[in-house]
mmCIF file of the C-alpha atoms, coordinates in Angstrom:
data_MODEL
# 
_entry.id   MODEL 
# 
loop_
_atom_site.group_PDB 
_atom_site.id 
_atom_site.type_symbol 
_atom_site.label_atom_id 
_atom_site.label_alt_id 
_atom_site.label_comp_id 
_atom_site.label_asym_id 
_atom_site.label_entity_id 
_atom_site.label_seq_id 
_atom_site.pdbx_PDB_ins_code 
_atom_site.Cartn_x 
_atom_site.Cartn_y 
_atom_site.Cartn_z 
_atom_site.occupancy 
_atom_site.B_iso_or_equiv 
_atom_site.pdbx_formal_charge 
_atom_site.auth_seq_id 
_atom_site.auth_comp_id 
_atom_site.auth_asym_id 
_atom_site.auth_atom_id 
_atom_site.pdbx_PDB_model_num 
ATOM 1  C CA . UNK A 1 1  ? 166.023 45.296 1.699   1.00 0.00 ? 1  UNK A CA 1 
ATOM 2  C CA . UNK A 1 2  ? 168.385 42.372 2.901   1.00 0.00 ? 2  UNK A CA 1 
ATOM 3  C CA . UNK A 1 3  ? 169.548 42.603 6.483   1.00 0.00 ? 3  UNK A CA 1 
ATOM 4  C CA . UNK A 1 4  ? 173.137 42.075 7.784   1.00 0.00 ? 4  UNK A CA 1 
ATOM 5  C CA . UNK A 1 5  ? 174.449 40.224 11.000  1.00 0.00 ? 5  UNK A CA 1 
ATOM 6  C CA . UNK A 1 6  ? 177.677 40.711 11.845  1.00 0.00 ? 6  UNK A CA 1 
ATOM 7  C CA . UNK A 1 7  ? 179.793 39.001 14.756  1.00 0.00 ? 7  UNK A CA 1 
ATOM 8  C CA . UNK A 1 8  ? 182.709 41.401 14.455  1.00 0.00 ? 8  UNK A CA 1 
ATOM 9  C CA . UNK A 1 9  ? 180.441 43.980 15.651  1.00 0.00 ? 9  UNK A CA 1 
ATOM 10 C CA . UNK A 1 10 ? 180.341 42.147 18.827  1.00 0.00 ? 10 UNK A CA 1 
ATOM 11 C CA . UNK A 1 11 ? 183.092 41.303 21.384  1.00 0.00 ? 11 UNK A CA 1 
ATOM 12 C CA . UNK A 1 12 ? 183.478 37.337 21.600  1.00 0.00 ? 12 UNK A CA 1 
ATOM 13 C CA . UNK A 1 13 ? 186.121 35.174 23.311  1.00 0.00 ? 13 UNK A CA 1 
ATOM 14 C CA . UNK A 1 14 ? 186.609 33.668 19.825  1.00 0.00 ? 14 UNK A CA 1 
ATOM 15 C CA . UNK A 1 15 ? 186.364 36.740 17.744  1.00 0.00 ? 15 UNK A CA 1 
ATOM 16 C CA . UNK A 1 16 ? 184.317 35.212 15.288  1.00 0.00 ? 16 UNK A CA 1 
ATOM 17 C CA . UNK A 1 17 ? 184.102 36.879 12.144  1.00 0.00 ? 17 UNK A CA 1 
ATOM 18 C CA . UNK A 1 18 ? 180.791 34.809 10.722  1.00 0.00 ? 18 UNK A CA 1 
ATOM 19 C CA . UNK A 1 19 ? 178.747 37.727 8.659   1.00 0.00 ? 19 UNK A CA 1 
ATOM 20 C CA . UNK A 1 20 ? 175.283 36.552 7.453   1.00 0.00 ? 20 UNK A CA 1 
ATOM 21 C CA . UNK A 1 21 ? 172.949 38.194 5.573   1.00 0.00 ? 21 UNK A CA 1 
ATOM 22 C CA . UNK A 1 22 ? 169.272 37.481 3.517   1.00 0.00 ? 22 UNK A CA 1 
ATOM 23 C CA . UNK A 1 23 ? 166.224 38.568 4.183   1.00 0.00 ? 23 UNK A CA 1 
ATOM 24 C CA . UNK A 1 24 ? 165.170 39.995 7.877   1.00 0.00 ? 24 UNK A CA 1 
ATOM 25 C CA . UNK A 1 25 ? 163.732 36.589 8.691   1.00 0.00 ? 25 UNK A CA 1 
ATOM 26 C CA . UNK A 1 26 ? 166.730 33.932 7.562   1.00 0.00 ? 26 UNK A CA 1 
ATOM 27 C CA . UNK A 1 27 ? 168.915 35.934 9.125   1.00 0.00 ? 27 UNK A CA 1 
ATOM 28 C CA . UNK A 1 28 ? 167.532 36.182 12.514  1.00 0.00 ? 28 UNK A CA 1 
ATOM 29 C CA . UNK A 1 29 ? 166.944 32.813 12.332  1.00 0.00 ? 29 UNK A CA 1 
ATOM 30 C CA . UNK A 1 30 ? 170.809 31.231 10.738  1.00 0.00 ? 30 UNK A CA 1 
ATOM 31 C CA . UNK A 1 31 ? 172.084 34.368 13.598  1.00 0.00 ? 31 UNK A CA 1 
ATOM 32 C CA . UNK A 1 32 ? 170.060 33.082 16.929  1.00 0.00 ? 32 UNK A CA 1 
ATOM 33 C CA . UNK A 1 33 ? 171.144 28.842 15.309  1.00 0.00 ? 33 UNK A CA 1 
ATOM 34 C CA . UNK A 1 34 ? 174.641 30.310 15.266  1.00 0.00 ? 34 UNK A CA 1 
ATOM 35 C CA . UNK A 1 35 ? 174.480 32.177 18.975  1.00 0.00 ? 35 UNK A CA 1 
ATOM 36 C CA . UNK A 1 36 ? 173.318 29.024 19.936  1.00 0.00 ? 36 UNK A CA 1 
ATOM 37 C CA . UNK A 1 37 ? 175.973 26.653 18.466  1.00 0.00 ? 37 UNK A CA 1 
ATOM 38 C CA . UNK A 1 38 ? 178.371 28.449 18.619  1.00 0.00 ? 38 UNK A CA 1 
ATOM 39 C CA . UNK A 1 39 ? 178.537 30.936 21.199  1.00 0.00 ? 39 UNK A CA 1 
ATOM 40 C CA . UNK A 1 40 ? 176.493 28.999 23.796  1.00 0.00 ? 40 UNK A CA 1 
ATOM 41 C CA . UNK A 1 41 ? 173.897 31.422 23.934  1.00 0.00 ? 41 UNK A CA 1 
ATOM 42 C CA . UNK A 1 42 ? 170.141 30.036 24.791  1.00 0.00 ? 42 UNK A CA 1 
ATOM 43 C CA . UNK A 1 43 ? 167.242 30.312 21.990  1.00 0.00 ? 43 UNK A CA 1 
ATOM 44 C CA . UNK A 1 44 ? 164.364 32.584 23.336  1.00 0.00 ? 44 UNK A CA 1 
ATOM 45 C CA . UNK A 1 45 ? 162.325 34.802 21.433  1.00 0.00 ? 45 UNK A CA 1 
ATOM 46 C CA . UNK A 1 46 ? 164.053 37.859 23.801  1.00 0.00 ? 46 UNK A CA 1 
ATOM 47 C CA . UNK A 1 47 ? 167.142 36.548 21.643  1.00 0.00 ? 47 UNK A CA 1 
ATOM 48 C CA . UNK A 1 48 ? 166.187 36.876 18.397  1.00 0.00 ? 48 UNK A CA 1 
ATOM 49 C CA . UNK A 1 49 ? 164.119 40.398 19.607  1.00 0.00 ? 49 UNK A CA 1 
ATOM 50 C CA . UNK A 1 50 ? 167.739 41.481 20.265  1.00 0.00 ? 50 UNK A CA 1 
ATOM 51 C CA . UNK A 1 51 ? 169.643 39.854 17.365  1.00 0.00 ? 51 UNK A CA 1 
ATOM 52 C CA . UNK A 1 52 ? 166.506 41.625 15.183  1.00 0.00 ? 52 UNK A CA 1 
ATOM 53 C CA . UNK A 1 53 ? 167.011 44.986 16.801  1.00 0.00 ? 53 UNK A CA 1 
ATOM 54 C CA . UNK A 1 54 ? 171.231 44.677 15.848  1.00 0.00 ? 54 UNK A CA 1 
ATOM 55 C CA . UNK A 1 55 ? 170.930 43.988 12.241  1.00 0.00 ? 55 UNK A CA 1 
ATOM 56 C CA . UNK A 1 56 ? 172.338 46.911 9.844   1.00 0.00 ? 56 UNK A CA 1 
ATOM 57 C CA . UNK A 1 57 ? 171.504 47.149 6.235   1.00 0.00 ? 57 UNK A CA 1 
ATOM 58 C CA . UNK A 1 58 ? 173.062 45.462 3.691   1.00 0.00 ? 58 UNK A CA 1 
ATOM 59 C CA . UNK A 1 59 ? 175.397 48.191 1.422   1.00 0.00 ? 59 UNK A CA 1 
ATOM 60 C CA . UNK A 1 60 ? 175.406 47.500 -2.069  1.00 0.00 ? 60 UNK A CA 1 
ATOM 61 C CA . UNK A 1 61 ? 178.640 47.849 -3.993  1.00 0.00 ? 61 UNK A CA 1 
ATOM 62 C CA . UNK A 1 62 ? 178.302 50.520 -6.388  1.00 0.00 ? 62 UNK A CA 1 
ATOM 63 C CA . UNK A 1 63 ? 179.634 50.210 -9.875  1.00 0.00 ? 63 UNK A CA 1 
ATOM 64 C CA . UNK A 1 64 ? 181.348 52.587 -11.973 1.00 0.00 ? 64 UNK A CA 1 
# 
């Protein structure tokens, strides 16, 4: 099942509205590059534990 990250979940002085979404694994990893870049955050495994733990699952569109 793909995972979803979404910033607009989460308050942010920019209100960034990046969404990312793949597999578990790319997206904790593109998510914790963005914090990083981004938001200033600092890479730790207790980061991506928490970015890991936030991640909803991707809805499908369903078709008529």
């Amino acid at each position: 099942m793909r995972k979803v990250a979404d910033c607009r979940d989460y308050p942010s002085e920019s209100n960034c509205t990046l969404t990312i979404s793949g597999e578990e694994d790319e997206v904790v990893r593109a998510a914790a590059e963005h914090a990083v870049s981004v938001h200033g955050h600092d890479d730790s495994p207790e980061m991506r534990e928490q970015i890991r733990g936030m991640l909803k699952e991707e809805r499908t569109p369903q078709t008529a």
